[in-house]
C-alpha positions, 0 to 999 in steps of 0.5 A: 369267701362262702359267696364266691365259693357257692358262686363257683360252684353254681357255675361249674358243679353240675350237682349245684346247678342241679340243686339251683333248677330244683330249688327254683322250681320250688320258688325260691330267688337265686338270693335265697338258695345261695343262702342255703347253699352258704349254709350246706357249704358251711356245714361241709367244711365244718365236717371236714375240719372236725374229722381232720381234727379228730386224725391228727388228735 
């Protein structure tokens, strides 16, 4: 589920793209920064649910 999300995300985000431009230029693969992006995707959802967890407590 967190590849297709960071794929969709690279296609269509501008802010993702962005972040993909500046990473490449930096020398990472694409592989590479779809594995940082799965983990700051990660990381975001995590957020989300401790604070959603956090209201309804």
């Amino acid at each position: 589920v967190l590849h297709i999300v960071a794929v969709v995300r690279l296609r269509y985000c501008p802010r993702t793209q962005a972040y993909l431009q500046r990473r490449t230029e930096q020398g990472l693969t694409k592989r590479d920064i779809i594995r940082c992006l799965k983990r700051y995707i990660l990381r975001e959802a995590h957020t989300a649910i401790m604070k959603d967890l956090a209201l309804t407590a």
